[in-house]
C-alpha positions in Angstrom: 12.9 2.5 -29.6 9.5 1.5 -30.2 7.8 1.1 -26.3 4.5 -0.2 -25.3 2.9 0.8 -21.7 0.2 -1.4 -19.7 -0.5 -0.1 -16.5 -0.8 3.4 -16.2 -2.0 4.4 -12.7 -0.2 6.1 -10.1 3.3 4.7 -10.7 2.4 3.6 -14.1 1.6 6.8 -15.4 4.5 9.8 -14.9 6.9 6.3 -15.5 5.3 6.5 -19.2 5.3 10.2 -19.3 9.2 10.4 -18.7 10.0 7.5 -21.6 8.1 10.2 -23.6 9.7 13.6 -22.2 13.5 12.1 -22.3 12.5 11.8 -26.5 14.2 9.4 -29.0 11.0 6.7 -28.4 7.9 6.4 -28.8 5.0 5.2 -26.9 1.8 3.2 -27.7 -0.5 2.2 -24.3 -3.2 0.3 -23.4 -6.2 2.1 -21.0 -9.5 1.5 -20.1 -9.8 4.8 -18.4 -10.7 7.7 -20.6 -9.1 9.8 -19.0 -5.8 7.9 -19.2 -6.1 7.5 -22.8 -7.2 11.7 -23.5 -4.1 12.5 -21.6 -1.5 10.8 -23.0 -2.4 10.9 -26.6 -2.5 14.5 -25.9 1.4 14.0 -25.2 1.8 12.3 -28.3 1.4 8.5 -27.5 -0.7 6.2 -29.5 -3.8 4.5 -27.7 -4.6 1.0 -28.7 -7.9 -0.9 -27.8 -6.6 -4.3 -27.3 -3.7 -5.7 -25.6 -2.6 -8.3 -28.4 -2.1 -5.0 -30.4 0.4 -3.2 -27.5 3.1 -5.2 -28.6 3.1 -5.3 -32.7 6.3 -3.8 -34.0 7.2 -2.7 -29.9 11.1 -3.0 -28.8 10.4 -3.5 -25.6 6.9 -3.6 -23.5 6.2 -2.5 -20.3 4.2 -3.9 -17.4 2.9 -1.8 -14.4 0.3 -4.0 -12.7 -0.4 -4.8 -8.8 0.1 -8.6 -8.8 2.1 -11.7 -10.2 -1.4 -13.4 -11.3 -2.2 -10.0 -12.9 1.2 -10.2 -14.7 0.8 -13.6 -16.1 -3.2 -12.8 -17.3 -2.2 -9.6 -19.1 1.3 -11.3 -20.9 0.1 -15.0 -21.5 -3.1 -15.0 -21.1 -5.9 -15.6 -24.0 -5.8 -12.4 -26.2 -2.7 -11.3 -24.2 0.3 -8.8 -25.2 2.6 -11.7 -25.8 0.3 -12.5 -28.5 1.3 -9.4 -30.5 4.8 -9.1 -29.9 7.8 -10.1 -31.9 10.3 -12.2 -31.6 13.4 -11.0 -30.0 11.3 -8.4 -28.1 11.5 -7.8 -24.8 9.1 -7.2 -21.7 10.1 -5.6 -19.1 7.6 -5.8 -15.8 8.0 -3.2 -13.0 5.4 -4.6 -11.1 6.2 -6.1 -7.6 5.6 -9.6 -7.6 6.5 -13.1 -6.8 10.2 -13.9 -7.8 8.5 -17.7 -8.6 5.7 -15.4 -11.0 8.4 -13.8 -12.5 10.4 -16.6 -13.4 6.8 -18.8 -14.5 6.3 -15.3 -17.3 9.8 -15.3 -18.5 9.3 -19.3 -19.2 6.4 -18.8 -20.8 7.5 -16.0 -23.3 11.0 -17.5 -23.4 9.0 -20.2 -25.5 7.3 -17.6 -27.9 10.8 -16.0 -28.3 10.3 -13.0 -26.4 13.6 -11.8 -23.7 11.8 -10.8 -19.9 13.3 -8.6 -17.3 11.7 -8.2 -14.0 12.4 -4.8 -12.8 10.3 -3.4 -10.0 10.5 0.1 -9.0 11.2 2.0 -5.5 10.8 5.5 -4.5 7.0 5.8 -4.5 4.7 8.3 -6.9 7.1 11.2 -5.9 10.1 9.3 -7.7 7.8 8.1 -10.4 6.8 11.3 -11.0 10.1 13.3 -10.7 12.2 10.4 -12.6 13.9 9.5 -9.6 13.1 5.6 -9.0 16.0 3.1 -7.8 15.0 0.0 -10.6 16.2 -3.1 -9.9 16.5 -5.8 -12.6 16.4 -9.1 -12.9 17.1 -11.6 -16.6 20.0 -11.5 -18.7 22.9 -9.6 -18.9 23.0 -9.1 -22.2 19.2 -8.0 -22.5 19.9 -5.3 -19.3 22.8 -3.8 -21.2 20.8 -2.9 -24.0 17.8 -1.5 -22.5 19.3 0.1 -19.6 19.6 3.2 -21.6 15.7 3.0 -21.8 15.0 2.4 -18.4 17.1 4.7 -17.3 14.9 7.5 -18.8 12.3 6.9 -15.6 15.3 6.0 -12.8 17.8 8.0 -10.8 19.5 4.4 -10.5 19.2 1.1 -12.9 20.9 -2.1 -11.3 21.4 -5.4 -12.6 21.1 -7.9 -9.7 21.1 -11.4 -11.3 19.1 -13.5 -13.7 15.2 -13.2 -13.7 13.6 -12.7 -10.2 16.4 -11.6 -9.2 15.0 -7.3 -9.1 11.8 -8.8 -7.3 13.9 -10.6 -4.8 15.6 -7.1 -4.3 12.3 -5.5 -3.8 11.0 -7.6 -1.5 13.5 -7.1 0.9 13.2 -3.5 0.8 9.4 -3.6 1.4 10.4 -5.9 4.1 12.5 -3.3 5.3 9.9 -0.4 4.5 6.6 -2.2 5.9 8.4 -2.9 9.0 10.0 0.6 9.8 6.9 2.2 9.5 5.8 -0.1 12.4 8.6 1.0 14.5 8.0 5.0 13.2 4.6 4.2 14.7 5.3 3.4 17.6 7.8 5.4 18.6 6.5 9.0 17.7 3.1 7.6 19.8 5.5 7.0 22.3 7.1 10.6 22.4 3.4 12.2 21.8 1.7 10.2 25.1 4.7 11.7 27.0 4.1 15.1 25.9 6.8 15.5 23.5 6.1 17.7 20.5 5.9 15.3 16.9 8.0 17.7 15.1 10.3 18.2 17.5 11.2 14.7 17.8 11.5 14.8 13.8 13.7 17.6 13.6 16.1 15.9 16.2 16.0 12.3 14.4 16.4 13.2 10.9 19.2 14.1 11.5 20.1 10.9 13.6 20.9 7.3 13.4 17.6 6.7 13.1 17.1 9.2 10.2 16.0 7.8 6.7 14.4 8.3 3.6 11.0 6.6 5.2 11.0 8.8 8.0 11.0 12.1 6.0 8.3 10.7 3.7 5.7 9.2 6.0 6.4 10.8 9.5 4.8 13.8 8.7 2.0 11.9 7.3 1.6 10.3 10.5 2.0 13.7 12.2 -0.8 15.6 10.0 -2.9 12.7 10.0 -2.8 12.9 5.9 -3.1 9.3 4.8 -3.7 10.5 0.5 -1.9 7.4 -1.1 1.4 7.8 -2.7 1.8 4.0 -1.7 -1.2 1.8 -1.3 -1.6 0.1 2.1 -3.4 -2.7 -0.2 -0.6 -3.2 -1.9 2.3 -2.5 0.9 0.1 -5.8 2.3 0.3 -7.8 -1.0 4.1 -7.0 -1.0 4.7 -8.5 2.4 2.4 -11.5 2.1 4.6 -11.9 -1.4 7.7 -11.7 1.0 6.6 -14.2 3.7 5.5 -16.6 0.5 8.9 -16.1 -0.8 10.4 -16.5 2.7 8.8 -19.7 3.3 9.7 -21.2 0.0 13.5 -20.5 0.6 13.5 -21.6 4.2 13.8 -17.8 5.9 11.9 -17.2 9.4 10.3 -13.8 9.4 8.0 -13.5 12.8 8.6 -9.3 12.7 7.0 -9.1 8.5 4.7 -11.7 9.5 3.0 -9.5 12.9 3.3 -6.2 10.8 1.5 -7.6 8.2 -1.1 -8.9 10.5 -1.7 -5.4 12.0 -1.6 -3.7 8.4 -4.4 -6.2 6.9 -6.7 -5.4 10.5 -6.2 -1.5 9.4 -6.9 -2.1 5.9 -10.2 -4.0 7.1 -11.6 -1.0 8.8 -11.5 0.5 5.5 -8.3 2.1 4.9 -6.5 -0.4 2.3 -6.8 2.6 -0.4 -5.0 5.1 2.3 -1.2 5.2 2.2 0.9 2.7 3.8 1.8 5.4 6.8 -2.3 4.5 7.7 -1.0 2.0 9.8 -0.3 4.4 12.6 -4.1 4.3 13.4 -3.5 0.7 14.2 -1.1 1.8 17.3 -3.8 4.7 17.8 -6.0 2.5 18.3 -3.9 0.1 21.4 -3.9 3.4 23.6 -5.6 3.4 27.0 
Protein backbone atom coordinates (compact mmCIF):
# COMPACT_ATOMS: atom_id res chain seq x y z
CA UNK A 1 0.00 0.00 0.00
CA UNK A 2 0.63 3.48 -0.50
CA UNK A 3 0.59 5.15 3.40
CA UNK A 4 0.77 8.75 4.52
CA UNK A 5 2.02 9.67 8.20
CA UNK A 6 1.01 13.05 10.19
CA UNK A 7 2.17 13.10 13.46
CA UNK A 8 5.46 11.83 14.04
CA UNK A 9 6.50 12.50 17.67
CA UNK A 10 7.05 10.13 20.34
CA UNK A 11 4.30 7.60 19.45
CA UNK A 12 4.04 8.87 16.06
CA UNK A 13 7.42 8.26 15.03
CA UNK A 14 8.77 4.32 15.61
CA UNK A 15 4.67 3.66 14.62
CA UNK A 16 5.87 5.02 11.01
CA UNK A 17 9.21 3.43 11.28
CA UNK A 18 7.61 -0.16 11.70
CA UNK A 19 4.92 0.38 8.57
CA UNK A 20 8.35 0.92 6.84
CA UNK A 21 10.64 -1.98 8.49
CA UNK A 22 7.67 -4.76 8.05
CA UNK A 23 8.21 -3.67 3.85
CA UNK A 24 5.54 -4.22 1.14
CA UNK A 25 4.44 -0.14 1.65
CA UNK A 26 5.57 2.75 1.39
CA UNK A 27 5.53 5.98 3.26
CA UNK A 28 5.22 9.68 2.52
CA UNK A 29 4.95 12.18 5.91
CA UNK A 30 4.35 15.47 6.79
CA UNK A 31 7.08 17.31 9.45
CA UNK A 32 7.86 20.52 10.45
CA UNK A 33 10.77 19.37 12.36
CA UNK A 34 14.01 18.92 10.47
CA UNK A 35 15.02 16.57 12.19
CA UNK A 36 11.96 14.48 11.65
CA UNK A 37 12.05 14.92 8.03
CA UNK A 38 16.30 14.10 7.72
CA UNK A 39 15.51 10.91 9.52
CA UNK A 40 12.99 9.34 7.93
CA UNK A 41 13.84 10.08 4.37
CA UNK A 42 17.06 8.60 5.41
CA UNK A 43 14.88 5.36 5.87
CA UNK A 44 13.40 5.76 2.64
CA UNK A 45 10.13 7.70 3.17
CA UNK A 46 9.11 10.66 1.05
CA UNK A 47 8.77 14.14 2.82
CA UNK A 48 6.04 16.41 1.56
CA UNK A 49 5.75 20.15 2.49
CA UNK A 50 2.08 20.49 2.62
CA UNK A 51 -0.62 18.53 4.13
CA UNK A 52 -3.16 18.65 1.02
CA UNK A 53 -0.25 16.82 -0.70
CA UNK A 54 0.07 13.69 2.25
CA UNK A 55 -2.82 12.20 0.86
CA UNK A 56 -2.52 12.20 -3.29
CA UNK A 57 -2.47 8.67 -4.52
CA UNK A 58 -2.26 7.37 -0.43
CA UNK A 59 -4.22 4.02 0.46
CA UNK A 60 -4.69 4.82 3.60
CA UNK A 61 -3.49 8.00 5.85
CA UNK A 62 -2.48 8.17 9.16
CA UNK A 63 -3.15 10.50 12.03
CA UNK A 64 -1.00 10.80 15.31
CA UNK A 65 -1.98 14.13 16.94
CA UNK A 66 -2.80 15.01 20.79
CA UNK A 67 -6.36 16.27 20.43
CA UNK A 68 -9.88 15.78 18.66
CA UNK A 69 -9.82 19.70 17.57
CA UNK A 70 -6.29 18.97 16.30
CA UNK A 71 -7.79 15.97 14.39
CA UNK A 72 -10.50 17.78 12.71
CA UNK A 73 -7.94 21.08 11.81
CA UNK A 74 -5.38 18.76 10.18
CA UNK A 75 -8.22 16.36 8.13
CA UNK A 76 -10.92 19.06 7.26
CA UNK A 77 -9.59 21.94 7.78
CA UNK A 78 -8.66 24.72 5.01
CA UNK A 79 -5.67 23.31 3.02
CA UNK A 80 -6.14 19.99 4.99
CA UNK A 81 -5.14 16.26 4.09
CA UNK A 82 -8.70 15.39 3.15
CA UNK A 83 -8.15 17.87 0.52
CA UNK A 84 -5.64 15.66 -1.26
CA UNK A 85 -6.92 12.30 -0.81
CA UNK A 86 -8.95 10.07 -3.06
CA UNK A 87 -11.97 8.68 -3.05
CA UNK A 88 -12.36 5.41 -1.50
CA UNK A 89 -9.33 6.12 0.75
CA UNK A 90 -9.10 5.70 4.03
CA UNK A 91 -7.82 7.62 7.33
CA UNK A 92 -7.07 5.95 9.93
CA UNK A 93 -6.49 8.27 13.32
CA UNK A 94 -4.58 6.76 16.30
CA UNK A 95 -4.88 9.77 18.18
CA UNK A 96 -6.86 9.61 21.59
CA UNK A 97 -9.82 11.71 21.29
CA UNK A 98 -13.38 12.36 21.80
CA UNK A 99 -15.61 9.39 20.58
CA UNK A 100 -18.19 12.58 19.48
CA UNK A 101 -14.68 14.10 17.49
CA UNK A 102 -14.27 10.97 15.98
CA UNK A 103 -17.56 10.46 14.70
CA UNK A 104 -17.90 14.62 13.65
CA UNK A 105 -14.30 13.60 11.16
CA UNK A 106 -15.68 10.39 9.78
CA UNK A 107 -18.96 12.66 8.75
CA UNK A 108 -17.19 15.00 7.37
CA UNK A 109 -14.89 12.81 5.07
CA UNK A 110 -17.71 10.36 4.68
CA UNK A 111 -19.08 13.34 2.45
CA UNK A 112 -15.87 13.72 0.31
CA UNK A 113 -15.87 9.87 -0.04
CA UNK A 114 -13.18 9.02 2.06
CA UNK A 115 -13.72 5.57 4.70
CA UNK A 116 -12.37 6.68 8.65
CA UNK A 117 -11.29 4.43 11.42
CA UNK A 118 -10.62 5.62 14.76
CA UNK A 119 -7.94 3.49 16.17
CA UNK A 120 -6.02 4.77 19.21
CA UNK A 121 -3.04 3.10 20.46
CA UNK A 122 -1.98 1.63 24.11
CA UNK A 123 1.29 0.42 25.41
CA UNK A 124 3.20 3.79 25.52
CA UNK A 125 6.64 4.75 23.49
CA UNK A 126 8.10 1.32 24.60
CA UNK A 127 5.31 -0.55 22.56
CA UNK A 128 5.41 2.03 19.82
CA UNK A 129 8.84 1.58 19.53
CA UNK A 130 9.18 -2.23 19.87
CA UNK A 131 5.84 -2.86 17.60
CA UNK A 132 3.99 -4.08 20.53
CA UNK A 133 0.77 -1.68 20.75
CA UNK A 134 -2.86 -3.20 21.63
CA UNK A 135 -4.94 -0.93 18.71
CA UNK A 136 -8.29 -0.68 19.10
CA UNK A 137 -10.54 0.28 16.14
CA UNK A 138 -13.47 1.73 15.58
CA UNK A 139 -15.74 2.23 11.62
CA UNK A 140 -16.62 -0.37 9.47
CA UNK A 141 -16.21 -3.82 9.30
CA UNK A 142 -15.49 -4.10 6.00
CA UNK A 143 -12.85 -1.20 6.01
CA UNK A 144 -10.99 -2.98 9.41
CA UNK A 145 -10.71 -6.22 7.48
CA UNK A 146 -8.82 -4.83 4.79
CA UNK A 147 -6.42 -2.75 6.60
CA UNK A 148 -5.83 -4.76 9.56
CA UNK A 149 -3.05 -6.36 7.81
CA UNK A 150 -1.54 -2.77 7.72
CA UNK A 151 -2.05 -1.88 11.06
CA UNK A 152 -0.96 -4.81 12.26
CA UNK A 153 2.55 -4.05 11.16
CA UNK A 154 2.83 -1.45 14.37
CA UNK A 155 0.50 -3.81 16.95
CA UNK A 156 1.07 -6.92 18.97
CA UNK A 157 -2.92 -6.84 18.89
CA UNK A 158 -5.50 -5.16 16.26
CA UNK A 159 -9.34 -5.33 17.58
CA UNK A 160 -12.33 -4.33 15.93
CA UNK A 161 -14.69 -2.96 18.65
CA UNK A 162 -17.78 -1.46 16.77
CA UNK A 163 -18.56 1.30 14.30
CA UNK A 164 -16.60 4.67 14.47
CA UNK A 165 -15.78 5.87 18.06
CA UNK A 166 -16.06 2.86 19.10
CA UNK A 167 -11.62 2.24 19.59
CA UNK A 168 -11.74 5.80 21.41
CA UNK A 169 -14.49 4.64 23.67
CA UNK A 170 -12.17 1.59 24.33
CA UNK A 171 -9.29 3.87 25.11
CA UNK A 172 -10.87 5.92 27.31
CA UNK A 173 -11.73 3.48 29.57
CA UNK A 174 -8.35 2.20 29.79
CA UNK A 175 -6.89 5.65 30.54
CA UNK A 176 -9.57 5.67 33.01
CA UNK A 177 -8.29 2.69 34.34
CA UNK A 178 -4.47 3.74 33.86
CA UNK A 179 -4.80 7.56 35.28
CA UNK A 180 -6.51 6.23 38.25
CA UNK A 181 -4.15 3.26 39.30
CA UNK A 182 -1.24 5.36 39.19
CA UNK A 183 -3.13 7.29 41.98
CA UNK A 184 -3.58 4.29 44.02
CA UNK A 185 0.41 3.09 43.11
CA UNK A 186 1.00 6.49 44.67
CA UNK A 187 -0.31 6.23 47.42
CA UNK A 188 0.37 3.05 48.48
CA UNK A 189 4.20 2.74 47.98
CA UNK A 190 4.24 6.35 50.10
CA UNK A 191 2.45 4.47 52.43
CA UNK A 192 4.98 1.41 52.75
CA UNK A 193 8.09 4.15 52.38
CA UNK A 194 6.68 6.45 55.59
CA UNK A 195 6.55 3.17 57.47
CA UNK A 196 9.96 2.23 56.69
CA UNK A 197 9.40 -0.45 54.28
CA UNK A 198 11.93 -0.68 51.42
CA UNK A 199 10.18 0.59 47.69
CA UNK A 200 11.61 -2.36 46.02
CA UNK A 201 10.87 -4.65 48.31
CA UNK A 202 7.30 -3.97 48.26
CA UNK A 203 7.61 -4.32 44.31
CA UNK A 204 9.19 -7.52 44.24
CA UNK A 205 6.38 -8.87 46.59
CA UNK A 206 3.37 -7.21 44.46
CA UNK A 207 4.38 -7.97 41.13
CA UNK A 208 3.87 -10.93 41.59
CA UNK A 209 0.43 -10.32 43.37
CA UNK A 210 -3.10 -9.52 42.91
CA UNK A 211 -2.20 -6.23 42.73
CA UNK A 212 0.52 -6.84 40.01
CA UNK A 213 0.07 -5.31 36.47
CA UNK A 214 1.50 -4.01 33.48
CA UNK A 215 1.31 -0.27 35.08
CA UNK A 216 3.04 -1.19 38.06
CA UNK A 217 6.09 -2.62 36.35
CA UNK A 218 6.25 0.45 34.06
CA UNK A 219 5.80 3.44 36.37
CA UNK A 220 6.63 2.01 39.97
CA UNK A 221 10.14 2.23 39.49
CA UNK A 222 9.76 5.55 38.07
CA UNK A 223 8.18 6.56 41.14
CA UNK A 224 10.88 4.78 43.09
CA UNK A 225 13.99 6.43 41.14
CA UNK A 226 12.25 9.61 40.99
CA UNK A 227 12.85 9.41 36.88
CA UNK A 228 9.83 11.34 35.52
CA UNK A 229 11.55 11.31 31.35
CA UNK A 230 8.12 11.07 29.47
CA UNK A 231 7.20 7.98 27.80
CA UNK A 232 3.56 9.20 28.39
CA UNK A 233 2.86 12.84 28.79
CA UNK A 234 1.15 13.92 32.06
CA UNK A 235 -0.36 16.80 29.61
CA UNK A 236 -1.88 14.52 27.72
CA UNK A 237 -2.77 11.58 30.49
CA UNK A 238 -4.89 15.00 31.73
CA UNK A 239 -6.48 15.72 28.19
CA UNK A 240 -7.38 11.92 28.19
CA UNK A 241 -9.33 12.04 31.34
CA UNK A 242 -10.97 15.38 30.97
CA UNK A 243 -11.97 13.60 27.38
CA UNK A 244 -13.29 10.69 29.57
CA UNK A 245 -15.33 12.71 32.16
CA UNK A 246 -16.79 14.79 28.83
CA UNK A 247 -17.71 11.51 27.38
CA UNK A 248 -18.98 10.30 30.77
CA UNK A 249 -21.17 13.16 31.19
CA UNK A 250 -22.65 13.02 27.72
CA UNK A 251 -23.64 9.31 28.24
CA UNK A 252 -24.98 9.74 31.74
CA UNK A 253 -21.90 7.77 33.69
CA UNK A 254 -20.86 9.28 37.29
CA UNK A 255 -17.13 9.20 37.65
CA UNK A 256 -16.22 11.15 41.23
CA UNK A 257 -12.61 8.79 41.45
CA UNK A 258 -11.45 10.14 37.35
CA UNK A 259 -12.81 13.31 38.20
CA UNK A 260 -10.48 13.92 41.85
CA UNK A 261 -7.46 12.20 39.99
CA UNK A 262 -7.65 14.43 37.40
CA UNK A 263 -7.87 17.37 39.70
CA UNK A 264 -4.67 16.38 41.50
CA UNK A 265 -2.78 15.56 38.06
CA UNK A 266 -3.70 19.14 36.46
CA UNK A 267 -2.36 20.86 40.21
CA UNK A 268 1.00 18.73 39.41
CA UNK A 269 1.11 19.71 35.85
CA UNK A 270 0.73 23.49 37.04
CA UNK A 271 3.82 23.38 39.07
CA UNK A 272 5.48 22.72 35.93
CA UNK A 273 5.60 19.14 35.32
CA UNK A 274 2.79 18.58 32.43
CA UNK A 275 5.88 17.60 29.99
CA UNK A 276 7.07 14.86 32.80
CA UNK A 277 5.56 11.34 32.53
CA UNK A 278 2.31 10.58 33.80
CA UNK A 279 3.98 8.57 36.99
CA UNK A 280 4.85 12.64 38.04
CA UNK A 281 1.88 12.52 39.86
CA UNK A 282 3.51 10.91 42.82
CA UNK A 283 4.98 14.35 43.71
CA UNK A 284 1.38 15.35 44.24
CA UNK A 285 1.11 12.68 47.28
CA UNK A 286 4.79 13.88 48.14
CA UNK A 287 3.70 16.79 48.61
CA UNK A 288 0.36 15.92 51.35
CA UNK A 289 3.14 14.49 53.79
CA UNK A 290 3.54 15.98 57.28
Amino acid sequence: MKVGFVGLGIMGKPMAKNILKAGGHTLRFYARRPEIRTEMEALGAEYVGQLSQLGQGCDVVFTMLPDGPDVKKVVLGEGGVAQGMEKGSVLIDCSSINPAHSREIAEGLAEKGIEMLDAPVTGGESGAIEGTLAIMVGGKREVFDRCQPLVATMAKSVTYCGPVGSGNTVKLVNQVIVGNTLGAISEGILLATQAGIDPELVFSILRGGMSGSRIMEAKLPKMIRQDFTPGFKMDLQIKDLRNALAFGKSEGVPMPLTEKVTQEMQAIADEGFGNEDHSVLIRYYQQLLP
